[in-house]
PyMOL Python script that loads the backbone (N, CA, C, O; Angstrom):
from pymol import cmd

cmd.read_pdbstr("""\
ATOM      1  N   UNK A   1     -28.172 -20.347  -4.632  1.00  0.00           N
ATOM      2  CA  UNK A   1     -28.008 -18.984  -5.049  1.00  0.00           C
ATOM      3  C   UNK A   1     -26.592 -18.830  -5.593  1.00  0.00           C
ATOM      4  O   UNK A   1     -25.651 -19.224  -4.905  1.00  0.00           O
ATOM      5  N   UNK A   2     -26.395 -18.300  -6.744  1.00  0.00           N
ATOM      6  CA  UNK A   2     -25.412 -17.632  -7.259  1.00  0.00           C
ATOM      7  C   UNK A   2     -24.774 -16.429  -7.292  1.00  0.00           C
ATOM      8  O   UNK A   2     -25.345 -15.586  -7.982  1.00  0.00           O
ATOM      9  N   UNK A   3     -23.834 -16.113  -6.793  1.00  0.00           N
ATOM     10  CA  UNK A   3     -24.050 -14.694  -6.818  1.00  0.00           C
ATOM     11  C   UNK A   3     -22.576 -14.220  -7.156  1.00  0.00           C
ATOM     12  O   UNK A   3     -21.555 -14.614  -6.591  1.00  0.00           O
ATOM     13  N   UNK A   4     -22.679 -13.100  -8.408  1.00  0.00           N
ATOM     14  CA  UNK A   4     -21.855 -13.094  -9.183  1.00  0.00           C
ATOM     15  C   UNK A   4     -21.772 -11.133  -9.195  1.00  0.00           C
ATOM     16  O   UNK A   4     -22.529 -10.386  -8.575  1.00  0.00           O
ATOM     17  N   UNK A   5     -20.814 -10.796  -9.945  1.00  0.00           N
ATOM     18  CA  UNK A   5     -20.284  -9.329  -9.873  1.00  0.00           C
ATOM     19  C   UNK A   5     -21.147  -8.840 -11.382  1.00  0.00           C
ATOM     20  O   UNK A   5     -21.452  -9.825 -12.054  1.00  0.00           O
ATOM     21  N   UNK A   6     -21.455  -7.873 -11.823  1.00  0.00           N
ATOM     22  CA  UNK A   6     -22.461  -7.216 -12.775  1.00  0.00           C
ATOM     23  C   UNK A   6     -21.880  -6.273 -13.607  1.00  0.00           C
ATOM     24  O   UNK A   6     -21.487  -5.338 -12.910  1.00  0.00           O
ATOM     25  N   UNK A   7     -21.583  -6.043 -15.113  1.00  0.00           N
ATOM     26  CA  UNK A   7     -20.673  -5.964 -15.787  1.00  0.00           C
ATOM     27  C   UNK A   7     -20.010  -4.425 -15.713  1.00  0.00           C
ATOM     28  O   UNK A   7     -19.008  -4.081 -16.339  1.00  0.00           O
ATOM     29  N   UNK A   8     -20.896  -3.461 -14.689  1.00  0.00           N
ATOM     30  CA  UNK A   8     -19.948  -2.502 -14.316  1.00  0.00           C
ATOM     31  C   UNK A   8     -19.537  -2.595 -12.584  1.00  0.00           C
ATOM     32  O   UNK A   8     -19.534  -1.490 -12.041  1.00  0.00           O
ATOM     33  N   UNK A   9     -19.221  -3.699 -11.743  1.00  0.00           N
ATOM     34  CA  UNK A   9     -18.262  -4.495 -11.162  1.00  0.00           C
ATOM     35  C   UNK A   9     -16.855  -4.731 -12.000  1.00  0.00           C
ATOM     36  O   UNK A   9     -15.775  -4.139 -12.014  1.00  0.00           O
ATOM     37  N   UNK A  10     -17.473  -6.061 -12.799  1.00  0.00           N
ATOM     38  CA  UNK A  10     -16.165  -6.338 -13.750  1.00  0.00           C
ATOM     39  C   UNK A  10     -15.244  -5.211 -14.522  1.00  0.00           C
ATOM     40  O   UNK A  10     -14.173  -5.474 -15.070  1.00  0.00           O
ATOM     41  N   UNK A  11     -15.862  -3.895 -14.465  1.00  0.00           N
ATOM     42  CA  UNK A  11     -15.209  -2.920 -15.641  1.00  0.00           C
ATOM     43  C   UNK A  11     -14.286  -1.987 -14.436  1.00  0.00           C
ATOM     44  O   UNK A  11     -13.281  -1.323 -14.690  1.00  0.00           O
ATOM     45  N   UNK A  12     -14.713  -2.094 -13.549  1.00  0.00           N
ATOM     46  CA  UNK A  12     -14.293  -1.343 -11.960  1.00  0.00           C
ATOM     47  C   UNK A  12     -12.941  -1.983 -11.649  1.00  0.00           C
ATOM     48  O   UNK A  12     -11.902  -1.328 -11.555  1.00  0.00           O
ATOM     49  N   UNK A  13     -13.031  -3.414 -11.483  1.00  0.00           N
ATOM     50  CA  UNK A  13     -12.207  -4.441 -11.555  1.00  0.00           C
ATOM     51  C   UNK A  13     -10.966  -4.576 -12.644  1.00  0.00           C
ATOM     52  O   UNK A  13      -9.749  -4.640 -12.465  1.00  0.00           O
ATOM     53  N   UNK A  14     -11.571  -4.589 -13.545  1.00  0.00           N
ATOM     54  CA  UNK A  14     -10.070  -4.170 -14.294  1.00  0.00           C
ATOM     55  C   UNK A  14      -9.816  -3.328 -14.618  1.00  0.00           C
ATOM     56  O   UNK A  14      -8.793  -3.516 -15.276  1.00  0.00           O
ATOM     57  N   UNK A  15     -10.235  -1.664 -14.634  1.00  0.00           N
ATOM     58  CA  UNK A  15      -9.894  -0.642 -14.556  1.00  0.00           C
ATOM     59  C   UNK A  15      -8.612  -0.461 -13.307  1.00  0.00           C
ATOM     60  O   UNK A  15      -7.675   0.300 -13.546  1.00  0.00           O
ATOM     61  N   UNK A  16      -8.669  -1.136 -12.138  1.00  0.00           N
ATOM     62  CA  UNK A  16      -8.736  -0.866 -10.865  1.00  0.00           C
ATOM     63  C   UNK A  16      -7.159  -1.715 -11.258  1.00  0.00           C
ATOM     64  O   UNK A  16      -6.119  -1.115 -10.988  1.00  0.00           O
ATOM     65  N   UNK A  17      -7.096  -2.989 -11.841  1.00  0.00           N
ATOM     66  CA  UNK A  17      -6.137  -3.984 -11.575  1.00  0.00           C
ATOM     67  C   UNK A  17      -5.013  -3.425 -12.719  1.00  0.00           C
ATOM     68  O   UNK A  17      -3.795  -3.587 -12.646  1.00  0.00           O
ATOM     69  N   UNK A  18      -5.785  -2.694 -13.839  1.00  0.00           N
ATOM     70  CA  UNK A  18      -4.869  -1.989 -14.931  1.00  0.00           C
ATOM     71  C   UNK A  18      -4.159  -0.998 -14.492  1.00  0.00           C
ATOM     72  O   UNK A  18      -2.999  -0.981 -14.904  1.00  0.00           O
ATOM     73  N   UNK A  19      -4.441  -0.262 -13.871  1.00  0.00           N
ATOM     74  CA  UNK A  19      -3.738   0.752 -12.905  1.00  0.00           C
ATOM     75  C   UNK A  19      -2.808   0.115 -12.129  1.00  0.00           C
ATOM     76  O   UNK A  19      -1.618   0.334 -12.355  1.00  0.00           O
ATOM     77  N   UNK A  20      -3.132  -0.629 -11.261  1.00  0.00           N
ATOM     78  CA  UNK A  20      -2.545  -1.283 -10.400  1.00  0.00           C
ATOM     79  C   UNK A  20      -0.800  -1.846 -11.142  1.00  0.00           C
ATOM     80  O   UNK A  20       0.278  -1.687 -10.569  1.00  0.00           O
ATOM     81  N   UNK A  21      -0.992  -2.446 -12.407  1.00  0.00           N
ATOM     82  CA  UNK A  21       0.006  -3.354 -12.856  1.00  0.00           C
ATOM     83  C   UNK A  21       0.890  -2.261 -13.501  1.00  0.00           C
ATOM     84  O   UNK A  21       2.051  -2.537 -13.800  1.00  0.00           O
ATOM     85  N   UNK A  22       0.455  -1.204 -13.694  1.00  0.00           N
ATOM     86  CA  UNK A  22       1.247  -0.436 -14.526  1.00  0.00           C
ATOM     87  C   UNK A  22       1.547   0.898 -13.296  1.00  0.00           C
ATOM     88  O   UNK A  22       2.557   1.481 -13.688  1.00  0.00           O
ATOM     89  N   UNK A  23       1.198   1.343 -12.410  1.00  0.00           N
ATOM     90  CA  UNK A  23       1.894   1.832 -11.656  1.00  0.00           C
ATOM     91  C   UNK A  23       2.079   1.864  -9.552  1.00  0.00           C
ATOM     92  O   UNK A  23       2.307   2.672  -8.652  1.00  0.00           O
ATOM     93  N   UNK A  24       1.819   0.542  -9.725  1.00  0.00           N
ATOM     94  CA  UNK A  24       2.158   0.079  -8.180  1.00  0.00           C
ATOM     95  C   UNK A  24       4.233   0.181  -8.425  1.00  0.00           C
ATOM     96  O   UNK A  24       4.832   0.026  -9.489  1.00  0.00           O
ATOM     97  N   UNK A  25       4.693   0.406  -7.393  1.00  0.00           N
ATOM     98  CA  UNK A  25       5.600   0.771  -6.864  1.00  0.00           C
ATOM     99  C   UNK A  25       6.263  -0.752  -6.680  1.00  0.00           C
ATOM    100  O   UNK A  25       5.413  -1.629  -6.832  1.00  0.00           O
ATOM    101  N   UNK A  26       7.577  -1.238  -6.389  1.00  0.00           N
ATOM    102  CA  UNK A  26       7.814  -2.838  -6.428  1.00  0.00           C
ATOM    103  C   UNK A  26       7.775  -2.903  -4.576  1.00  0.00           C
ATOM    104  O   UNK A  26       7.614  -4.004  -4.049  1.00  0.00           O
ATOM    105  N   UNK A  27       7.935  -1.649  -3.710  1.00  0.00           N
ATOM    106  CA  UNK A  27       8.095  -1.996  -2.667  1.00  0.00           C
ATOM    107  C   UNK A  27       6.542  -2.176  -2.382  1.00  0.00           C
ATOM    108  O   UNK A  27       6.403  -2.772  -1.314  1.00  0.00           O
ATOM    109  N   UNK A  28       5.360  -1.871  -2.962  1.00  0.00           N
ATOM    110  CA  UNK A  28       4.301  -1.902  -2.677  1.00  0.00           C
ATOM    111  C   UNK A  28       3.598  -3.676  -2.574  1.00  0.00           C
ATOM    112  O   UNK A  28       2.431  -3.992  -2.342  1.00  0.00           O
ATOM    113  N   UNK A  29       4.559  -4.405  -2.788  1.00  0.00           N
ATOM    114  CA  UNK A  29       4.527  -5.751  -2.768  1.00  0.00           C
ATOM    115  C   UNK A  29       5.082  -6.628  -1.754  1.00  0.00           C
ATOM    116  O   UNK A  29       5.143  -7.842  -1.561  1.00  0.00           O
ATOM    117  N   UNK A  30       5.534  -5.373  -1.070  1.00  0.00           N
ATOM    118  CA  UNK A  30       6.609  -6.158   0.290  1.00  0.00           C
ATOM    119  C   UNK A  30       6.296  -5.799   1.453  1.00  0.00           C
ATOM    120  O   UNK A  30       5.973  -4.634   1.684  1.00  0.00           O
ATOM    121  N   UNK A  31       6.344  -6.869   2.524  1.00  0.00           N
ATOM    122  CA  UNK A  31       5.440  -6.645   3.806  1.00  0.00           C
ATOM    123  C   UNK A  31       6.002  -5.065   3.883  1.00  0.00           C
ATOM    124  O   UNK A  31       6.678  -4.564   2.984  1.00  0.00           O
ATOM    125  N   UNK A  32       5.654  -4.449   4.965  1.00  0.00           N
ATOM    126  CA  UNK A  32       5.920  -3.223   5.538  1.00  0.00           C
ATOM    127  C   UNK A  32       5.442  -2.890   7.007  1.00  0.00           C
ATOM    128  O   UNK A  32       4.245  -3.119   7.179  1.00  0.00           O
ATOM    129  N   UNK A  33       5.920  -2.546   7.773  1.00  0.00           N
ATOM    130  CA  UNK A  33       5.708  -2.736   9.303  1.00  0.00           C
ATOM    131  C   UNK A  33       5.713  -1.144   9.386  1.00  0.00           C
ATOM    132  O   UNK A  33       6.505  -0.511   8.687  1.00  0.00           O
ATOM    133  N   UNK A  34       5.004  -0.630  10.073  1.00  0.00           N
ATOM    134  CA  UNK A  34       4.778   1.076  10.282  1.00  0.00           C
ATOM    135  C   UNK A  34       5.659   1.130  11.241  1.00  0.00           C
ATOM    136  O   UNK A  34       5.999   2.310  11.313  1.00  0.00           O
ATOM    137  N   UNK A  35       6.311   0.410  12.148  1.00  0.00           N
ATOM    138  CA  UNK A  35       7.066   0.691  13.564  1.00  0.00           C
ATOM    139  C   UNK A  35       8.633   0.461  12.574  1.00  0.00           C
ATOM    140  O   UNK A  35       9.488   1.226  13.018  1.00  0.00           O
ATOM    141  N   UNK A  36       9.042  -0.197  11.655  1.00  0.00           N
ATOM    142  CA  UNK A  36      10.255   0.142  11.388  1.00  0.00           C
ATOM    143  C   UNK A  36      10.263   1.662  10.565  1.00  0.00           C
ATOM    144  O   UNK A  36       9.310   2.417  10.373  1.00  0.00           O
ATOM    145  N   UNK A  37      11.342   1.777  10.259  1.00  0.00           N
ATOM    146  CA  UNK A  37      11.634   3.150  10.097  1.00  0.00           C
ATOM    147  C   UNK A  37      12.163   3.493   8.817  1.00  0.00           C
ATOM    148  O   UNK A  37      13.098   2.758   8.496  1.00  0.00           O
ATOM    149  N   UNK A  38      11.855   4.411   7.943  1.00  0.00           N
ATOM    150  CA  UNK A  38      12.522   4.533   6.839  1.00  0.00           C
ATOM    151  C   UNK A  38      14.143   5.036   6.737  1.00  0.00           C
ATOM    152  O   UNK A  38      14.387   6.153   7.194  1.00  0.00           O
ATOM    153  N   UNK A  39      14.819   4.558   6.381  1.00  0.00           N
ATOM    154  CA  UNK A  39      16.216   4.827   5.915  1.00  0.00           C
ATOM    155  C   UNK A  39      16.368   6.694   6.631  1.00  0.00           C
ATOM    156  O   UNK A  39      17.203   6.763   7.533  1.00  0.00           O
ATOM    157  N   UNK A  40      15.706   7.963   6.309  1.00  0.00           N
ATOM    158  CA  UNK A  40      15.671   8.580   6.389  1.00  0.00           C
ATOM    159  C   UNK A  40      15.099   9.402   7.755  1.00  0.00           C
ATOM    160  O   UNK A  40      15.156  10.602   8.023  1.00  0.00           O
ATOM    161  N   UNK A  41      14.480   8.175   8.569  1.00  0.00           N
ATOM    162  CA  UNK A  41      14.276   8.408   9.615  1.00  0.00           C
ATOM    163  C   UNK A  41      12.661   8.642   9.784  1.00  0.00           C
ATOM    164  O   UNK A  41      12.129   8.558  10.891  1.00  0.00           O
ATOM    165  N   UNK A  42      11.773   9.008   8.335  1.00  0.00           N
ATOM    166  CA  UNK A  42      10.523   9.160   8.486  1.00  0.00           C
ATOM    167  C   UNK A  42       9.642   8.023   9.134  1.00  0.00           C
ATOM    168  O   UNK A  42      10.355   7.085   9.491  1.00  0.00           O
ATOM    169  N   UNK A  43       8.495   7.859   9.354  1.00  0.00           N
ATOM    170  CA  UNK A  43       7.842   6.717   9.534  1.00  0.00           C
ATOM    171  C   UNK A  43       7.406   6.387   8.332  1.00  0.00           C
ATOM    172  O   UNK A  43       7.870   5.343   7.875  1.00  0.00           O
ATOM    173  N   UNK A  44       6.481   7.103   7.545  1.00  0.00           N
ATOM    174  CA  UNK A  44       6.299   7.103   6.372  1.00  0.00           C
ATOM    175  C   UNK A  44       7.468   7.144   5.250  1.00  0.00           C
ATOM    176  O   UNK A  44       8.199   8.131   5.172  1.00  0.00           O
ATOM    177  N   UNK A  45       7.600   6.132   4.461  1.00  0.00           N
ATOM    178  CA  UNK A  45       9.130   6.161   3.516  1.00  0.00           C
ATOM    179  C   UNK A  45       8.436   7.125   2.194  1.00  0.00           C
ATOM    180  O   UNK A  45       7.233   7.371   2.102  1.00  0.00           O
ATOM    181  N   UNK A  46       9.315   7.510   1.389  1.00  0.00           N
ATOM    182  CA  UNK A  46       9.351   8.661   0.732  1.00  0.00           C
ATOM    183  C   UNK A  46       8.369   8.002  -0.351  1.00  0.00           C
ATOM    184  O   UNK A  46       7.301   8.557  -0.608  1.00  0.00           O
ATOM    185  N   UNK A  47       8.814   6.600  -1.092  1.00  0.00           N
ATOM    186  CA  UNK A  47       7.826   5.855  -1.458  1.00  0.00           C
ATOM    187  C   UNK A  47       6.284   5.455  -1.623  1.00  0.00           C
ATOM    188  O   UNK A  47       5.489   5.320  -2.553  1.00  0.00           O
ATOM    189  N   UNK A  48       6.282   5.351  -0.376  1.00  0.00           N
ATOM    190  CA  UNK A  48       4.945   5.332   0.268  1.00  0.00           C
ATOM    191  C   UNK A  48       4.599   7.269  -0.252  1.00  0.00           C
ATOM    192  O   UNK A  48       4.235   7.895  -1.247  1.00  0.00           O
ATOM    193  N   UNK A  49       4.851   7.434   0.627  1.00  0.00           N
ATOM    194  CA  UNK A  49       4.341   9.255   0.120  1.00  0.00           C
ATOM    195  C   UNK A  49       3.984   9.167  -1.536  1.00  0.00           C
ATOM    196  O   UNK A  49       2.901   9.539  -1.988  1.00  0.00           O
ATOM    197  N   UNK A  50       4.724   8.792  -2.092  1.00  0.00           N
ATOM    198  CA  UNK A  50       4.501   8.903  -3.699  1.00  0.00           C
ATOM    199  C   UNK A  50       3.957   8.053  -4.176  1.00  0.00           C
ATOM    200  O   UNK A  50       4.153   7.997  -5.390  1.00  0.00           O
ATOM    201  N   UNK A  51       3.357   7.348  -3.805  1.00  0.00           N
ATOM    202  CA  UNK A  51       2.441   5.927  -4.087  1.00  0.00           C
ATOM    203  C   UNK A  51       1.424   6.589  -3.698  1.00  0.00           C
ATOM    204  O   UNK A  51       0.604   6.481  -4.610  1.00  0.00           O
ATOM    205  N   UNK A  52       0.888   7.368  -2.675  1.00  0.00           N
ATOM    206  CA  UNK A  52       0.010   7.959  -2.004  1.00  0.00           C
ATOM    207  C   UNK A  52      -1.009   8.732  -2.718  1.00  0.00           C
ATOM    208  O   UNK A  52      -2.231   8.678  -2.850  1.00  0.00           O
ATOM    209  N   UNK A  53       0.502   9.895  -3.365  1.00  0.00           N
ATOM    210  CA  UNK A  53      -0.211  10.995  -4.289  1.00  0.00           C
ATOM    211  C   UNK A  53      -0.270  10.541  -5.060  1.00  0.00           C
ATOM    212  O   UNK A  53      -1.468  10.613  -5.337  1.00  0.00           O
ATOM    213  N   UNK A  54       0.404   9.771  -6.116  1.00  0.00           N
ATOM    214  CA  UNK A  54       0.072   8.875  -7.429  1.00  0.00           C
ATOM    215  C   UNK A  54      -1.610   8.465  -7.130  1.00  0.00           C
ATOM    216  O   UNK A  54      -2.371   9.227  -7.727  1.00  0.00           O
ATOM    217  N   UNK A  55      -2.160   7.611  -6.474  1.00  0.00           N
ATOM    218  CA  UNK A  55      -3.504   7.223  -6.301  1.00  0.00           C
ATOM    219  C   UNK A  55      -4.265   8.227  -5.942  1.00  0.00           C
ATOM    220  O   UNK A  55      -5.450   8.255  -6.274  1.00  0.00           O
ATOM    221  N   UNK A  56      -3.676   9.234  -5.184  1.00  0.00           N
ATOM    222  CA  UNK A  56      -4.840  10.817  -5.290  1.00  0.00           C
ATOM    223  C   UNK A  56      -5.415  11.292  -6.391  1.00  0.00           C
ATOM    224  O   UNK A  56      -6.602  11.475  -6.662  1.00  0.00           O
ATOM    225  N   UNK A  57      -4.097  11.533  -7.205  1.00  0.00           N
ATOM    226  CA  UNK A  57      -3.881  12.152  -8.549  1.00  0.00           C
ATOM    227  C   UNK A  57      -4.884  11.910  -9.411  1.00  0.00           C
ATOM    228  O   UNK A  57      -5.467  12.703 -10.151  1.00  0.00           O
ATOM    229  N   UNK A  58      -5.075  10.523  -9.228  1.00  0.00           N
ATOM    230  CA  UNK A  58      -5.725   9.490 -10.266  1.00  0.00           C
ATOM    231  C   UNK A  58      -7.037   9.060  -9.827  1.00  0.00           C
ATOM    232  O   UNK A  58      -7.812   8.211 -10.266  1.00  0.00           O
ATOM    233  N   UNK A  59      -7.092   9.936  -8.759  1.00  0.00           N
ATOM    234  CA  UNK A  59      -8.871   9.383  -8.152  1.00  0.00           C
ATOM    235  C   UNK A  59      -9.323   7.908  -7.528  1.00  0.00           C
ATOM    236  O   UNK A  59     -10.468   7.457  -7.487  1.00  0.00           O
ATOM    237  N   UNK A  60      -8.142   7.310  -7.071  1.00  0.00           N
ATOM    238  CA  UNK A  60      -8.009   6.103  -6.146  1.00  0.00           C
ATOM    239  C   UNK A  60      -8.117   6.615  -4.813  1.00  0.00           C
ATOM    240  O   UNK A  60      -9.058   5.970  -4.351  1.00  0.00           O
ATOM    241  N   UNK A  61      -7.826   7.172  -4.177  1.00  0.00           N
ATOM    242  CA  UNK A  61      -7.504   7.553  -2.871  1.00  0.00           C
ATOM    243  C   UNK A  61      -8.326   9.003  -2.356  1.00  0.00           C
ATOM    244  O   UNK A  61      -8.262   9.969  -3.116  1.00  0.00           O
ATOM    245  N   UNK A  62      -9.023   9.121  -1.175  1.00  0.00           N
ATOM    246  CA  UNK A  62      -9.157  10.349  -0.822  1.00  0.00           C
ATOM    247  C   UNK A  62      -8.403  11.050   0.610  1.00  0.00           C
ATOM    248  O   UNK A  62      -7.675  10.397   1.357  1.00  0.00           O
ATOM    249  N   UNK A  63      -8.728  12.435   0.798  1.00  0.00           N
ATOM    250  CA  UNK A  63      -8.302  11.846   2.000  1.00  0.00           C
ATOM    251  C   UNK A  63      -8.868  11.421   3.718  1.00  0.00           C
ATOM    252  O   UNK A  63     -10.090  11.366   3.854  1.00  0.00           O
ATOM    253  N   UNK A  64      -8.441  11.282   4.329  1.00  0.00           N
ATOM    254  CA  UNK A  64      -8.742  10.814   5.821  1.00  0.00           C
ATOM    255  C   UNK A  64      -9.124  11.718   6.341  1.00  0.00           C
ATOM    256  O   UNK A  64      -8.696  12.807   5.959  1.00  0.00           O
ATOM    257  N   UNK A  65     -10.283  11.651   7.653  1.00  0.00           N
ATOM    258  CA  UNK A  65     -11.047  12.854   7.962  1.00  0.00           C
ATOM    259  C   UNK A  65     -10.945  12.106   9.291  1.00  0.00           C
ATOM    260  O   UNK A  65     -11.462  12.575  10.305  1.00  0.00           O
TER     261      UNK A  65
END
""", "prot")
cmd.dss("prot")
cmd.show_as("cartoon", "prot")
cmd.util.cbc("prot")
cmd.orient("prot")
């Protein structure tokens, strides 16, 4: 058996990775530990927050229930 992705997979896929390359964040590439602390004292770094709503914005992300 073969089993392969179906050409609106593949269009999901690089829709998904085109976004990705053009507005992922550079810290979004670097481990991140929730128990250290942001500079500012948040748990959540300001970053993260705006990486957050960026993918809301754009219909990546919903929210948590």
């Amino acid at each position: 058996m073969k089993l392969s992705f179906g050409p609106d997979d593949e269009r999901f896929r690089a829709e998904l990775l085109a976004f990705l390359e053009e507005h992922a964040p550079p810290e979004a590439g670097k481990p991140y530990d929730v128990i250290d602390l942001a500079p500012d004292g948040e748990i959540i770094p300001e970053w993260l927050r705006a990486w957050q709503a960026k993918l809301f914005d754009n219909g990546w992300m919903i929210p948590g229930y």
